[in-house]
N, C-alpha and C positions, 0 to 999 in steps of 0.2 A: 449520469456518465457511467461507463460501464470501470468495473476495478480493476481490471488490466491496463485500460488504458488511462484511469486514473493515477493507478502506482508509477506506472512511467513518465505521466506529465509529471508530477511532483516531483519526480526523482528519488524514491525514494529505491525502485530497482531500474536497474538501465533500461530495459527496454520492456514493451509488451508484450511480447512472447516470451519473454524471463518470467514476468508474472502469469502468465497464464501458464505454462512450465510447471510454476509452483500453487499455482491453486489447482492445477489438474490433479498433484501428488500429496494436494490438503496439507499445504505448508501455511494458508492462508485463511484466517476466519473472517466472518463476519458476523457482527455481534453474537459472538459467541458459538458459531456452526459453522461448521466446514464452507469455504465459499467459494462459487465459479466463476470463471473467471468473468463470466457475461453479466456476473450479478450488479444488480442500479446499486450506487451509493448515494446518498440523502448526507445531508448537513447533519452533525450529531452520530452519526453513526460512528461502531469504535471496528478498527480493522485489527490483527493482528497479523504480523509474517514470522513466522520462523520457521527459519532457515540455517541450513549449515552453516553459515558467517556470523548473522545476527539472530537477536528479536527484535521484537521493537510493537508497542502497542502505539496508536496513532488513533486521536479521534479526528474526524472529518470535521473543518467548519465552514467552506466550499469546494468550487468547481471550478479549476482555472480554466481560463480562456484559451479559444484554439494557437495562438499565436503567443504565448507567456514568455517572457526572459524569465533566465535562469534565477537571479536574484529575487525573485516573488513569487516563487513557487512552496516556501515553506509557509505562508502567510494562509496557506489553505490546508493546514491541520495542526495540533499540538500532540506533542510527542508524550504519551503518558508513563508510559515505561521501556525503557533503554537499554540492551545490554549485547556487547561482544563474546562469540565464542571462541573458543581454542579450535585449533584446526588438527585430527590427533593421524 
């Protein structure tokens, strides 16, 4: 599955051209290198977004399905590291 349209099934940014937005401007890694936004994610992989709001490190443990409820969409990563920014 592609990471744009990963990060926005999960929820973790609203929508897919938000992530793609932010991995065009290298707000988003992939295991550790800048990532596109068309880049494959794999099970195990670790993503990184920061952004002016957040960070948030996330490793992948799948790929939801095209038709997911909202309520089982965190069930396909764990959140390794967490944090909010100041808005200046």
């Amino acid at each position: 599955m592609r990471l744009d349209k990963y990060l926005a099934a999960i929820r973790i940014l609203k929508s897919r051209s938000l992530a793609k937005t932010a991995a065009d401007e290298g707000m988003i890694y992939l295991n550790g290198t800048k990532a596109k936004a068309s880049s494959v994610i794999r099970p195990e992989d670790i993503i990184e977004i920061d952004i002016p709001r957040f960070y948030k490190k996330l490793k992948v443990l799948g790929t939801p399905a095209k038709n997911m409820k909202r309520s089982g969409s965190s069930s396909f990563y764990q959140v390794l590291e967490e944090r909010k920014k100041e808005l200046i």
